[in-house]
N, C-alpha and C positions, 0 to 999 in steps of 0.2 A: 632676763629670765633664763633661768637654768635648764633645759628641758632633756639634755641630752639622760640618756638612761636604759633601762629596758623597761617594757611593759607586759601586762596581760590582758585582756580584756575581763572586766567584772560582770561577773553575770549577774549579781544584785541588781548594779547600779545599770546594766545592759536592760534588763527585765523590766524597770521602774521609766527607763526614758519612755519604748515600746508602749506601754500600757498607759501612762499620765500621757505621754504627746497623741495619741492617738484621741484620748480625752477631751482635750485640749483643742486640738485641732479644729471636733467636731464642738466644743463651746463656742468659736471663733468664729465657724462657718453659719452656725447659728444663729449667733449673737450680730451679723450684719446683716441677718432678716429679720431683726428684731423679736427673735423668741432665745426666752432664758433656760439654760440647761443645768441643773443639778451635777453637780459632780454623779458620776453612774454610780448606782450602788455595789455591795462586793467589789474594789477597786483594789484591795490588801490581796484577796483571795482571788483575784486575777493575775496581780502580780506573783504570786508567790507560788499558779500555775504556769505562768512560762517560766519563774525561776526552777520548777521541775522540769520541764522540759528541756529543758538547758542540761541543769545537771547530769537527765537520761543522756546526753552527749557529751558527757567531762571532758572524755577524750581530745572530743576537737577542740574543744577551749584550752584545755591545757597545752595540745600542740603550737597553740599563737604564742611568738614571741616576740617584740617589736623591740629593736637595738635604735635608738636616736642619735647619731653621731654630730660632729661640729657640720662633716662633709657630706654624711650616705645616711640611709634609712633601711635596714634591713628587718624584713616580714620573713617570718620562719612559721611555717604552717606545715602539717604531718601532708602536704602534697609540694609542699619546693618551698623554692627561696625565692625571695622577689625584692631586687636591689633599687630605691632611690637616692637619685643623684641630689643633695639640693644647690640649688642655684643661686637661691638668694634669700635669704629671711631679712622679715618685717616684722621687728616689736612694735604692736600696735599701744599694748599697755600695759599693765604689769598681770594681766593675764590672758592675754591674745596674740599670738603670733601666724601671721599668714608667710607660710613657706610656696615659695615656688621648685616643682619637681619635677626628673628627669626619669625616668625608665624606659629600660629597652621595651620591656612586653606593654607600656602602656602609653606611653609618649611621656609630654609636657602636662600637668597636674600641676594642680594651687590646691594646696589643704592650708586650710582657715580653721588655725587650732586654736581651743578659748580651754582653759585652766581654772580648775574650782577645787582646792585643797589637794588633796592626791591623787585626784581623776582627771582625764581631759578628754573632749570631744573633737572630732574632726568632723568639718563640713569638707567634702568632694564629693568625686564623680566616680572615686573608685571601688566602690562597697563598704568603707569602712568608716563610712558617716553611721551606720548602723548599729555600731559599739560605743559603749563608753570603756576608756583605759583607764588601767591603774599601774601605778609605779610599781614594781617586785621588790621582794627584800623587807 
């Protein structure tokens, strides 16, 4: 799998995980005390208020740029630059890849990247399980 590239973070697809997993969650947490939950009502007009909120902040979103190299990972954010090393990647399958990572400001990090058309999530420890990416260009 190809991954190397730049990214941005999507504030659609960012705004829709927030609002549905949160949903979600609480279906889950429900549903193994055996009570059933409705999808919440206004779930469009939820979403489409933190995709305002978002927007009121372009700026910072626009500042993220994430470069994926064969070797390094560089985060460009309007406060620095924040370089990983990687160590090793793992094609799990033709859309999961678990990378092991180096950084001076964070240590040793495993981001467990899963790929869905031209988005992809990270699972970490480093705050950027938070976002969903998109490829630029």
């Amino acid at each position: 799998m190809d991954i190397n590239g730049t990214y941005k973070i999507s504030i659609e697809m960012t705004a829709r995980k927030m609002v549905e997993g949160v949903a979600a969650t609480a279906q889950r947490l429900l549903g193994h005390m055996g009570v059933e939950m409705p999808e919440p009502p206004g779930m469009e007009e939820q979403i489409q208020s933190v995709i305002g909120n978002f927007r009121a902040n372009q700026e910072v979103f626009d500042s993220f740029e994430m470069t994926i190299a064969e070797e390094s990972i560089t985060v460009r954010t309007s406060e620095g630059v924040l370089v990983y090393d990687v160590q090793s990647r793992t094609d799990k399958d033709e859309n999961h890849v678990v990378l092991e990572l180096q950084a001076q400001e964070m240590g040793e990090l495993t981001w467990d990247v899963t790929f869905s058309g031209k988005y992809f999530l990270i699972d970490s420890v480093d705050g950027l399980s938070e976002y969903v990416f998109e490829r630029k260009g």
